[in-house]
N, C-alpha and C positions, 0 to 999 in steps of 0.2 A: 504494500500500500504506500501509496505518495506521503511523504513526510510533510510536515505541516509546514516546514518550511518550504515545501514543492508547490505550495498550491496554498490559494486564497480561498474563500470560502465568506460568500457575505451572508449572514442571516437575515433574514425576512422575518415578516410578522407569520402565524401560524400557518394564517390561508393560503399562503401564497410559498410555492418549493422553494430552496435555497438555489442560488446563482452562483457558478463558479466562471472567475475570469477569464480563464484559458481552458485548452482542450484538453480532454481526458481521455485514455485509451478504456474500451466498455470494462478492463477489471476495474480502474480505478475508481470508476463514476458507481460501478457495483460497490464496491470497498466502503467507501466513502456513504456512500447511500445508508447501509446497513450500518455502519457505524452510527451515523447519527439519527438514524430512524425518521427518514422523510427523503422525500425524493429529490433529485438532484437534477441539475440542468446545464448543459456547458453551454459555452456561447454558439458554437453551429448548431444544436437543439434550439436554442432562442430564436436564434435568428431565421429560423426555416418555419418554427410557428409563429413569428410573426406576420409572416410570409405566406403561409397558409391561410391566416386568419385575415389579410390585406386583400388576395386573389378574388376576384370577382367573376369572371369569365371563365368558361372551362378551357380555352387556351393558356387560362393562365394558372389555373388550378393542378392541369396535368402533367407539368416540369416541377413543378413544387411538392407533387404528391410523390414521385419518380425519386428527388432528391429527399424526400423525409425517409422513403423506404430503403434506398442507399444506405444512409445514412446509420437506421435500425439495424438493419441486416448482420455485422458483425456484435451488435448488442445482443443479439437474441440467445437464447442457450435453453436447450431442453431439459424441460421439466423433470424426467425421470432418464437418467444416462442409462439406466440397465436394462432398458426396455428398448428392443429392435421391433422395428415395425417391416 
């Protein structure tokens, strides 16, 4: 896990996830997440839901929706590793 001096970490009010300044690789935004019990967000997740949430047109919604799933893709990690389908 990134040492605290590796990484900034700004607290939010409860409603709202904690923002980190710089990019995280998916263990550390995992790491980090669990450590302090709330979810985590680096700045390319920001800025791609803001992005998301800007989009009006479906010309402009389906390169946005393209790079948010980019984006997740090496986030993701299965639920049960013992399990072959």
């Amino acid at each position: 896990m990134a040492s605290s001096a590796s990484w900034r970490l700004r607290r939010c009010n409860s409603e709202r996830p904690d923002r980190l300044d710089q990019e995280l690789t998916p263990t550390q935004a995992r790491s980090i997440s669990e450590a302090i019990d709330l979810k985590v967000i680096d700045r390319t997740q920001l800025i791609l839901d803001i992005f998301a949430k800007r989009a009006s047109s479906r010309d402009g919604k389906i390169p946005v929706e393209l790079a948010q799933l980019k984006y997740l893709l090496p986030r993701l990690r299965p639920r049960n590793r013992g399990c072959h389908v």
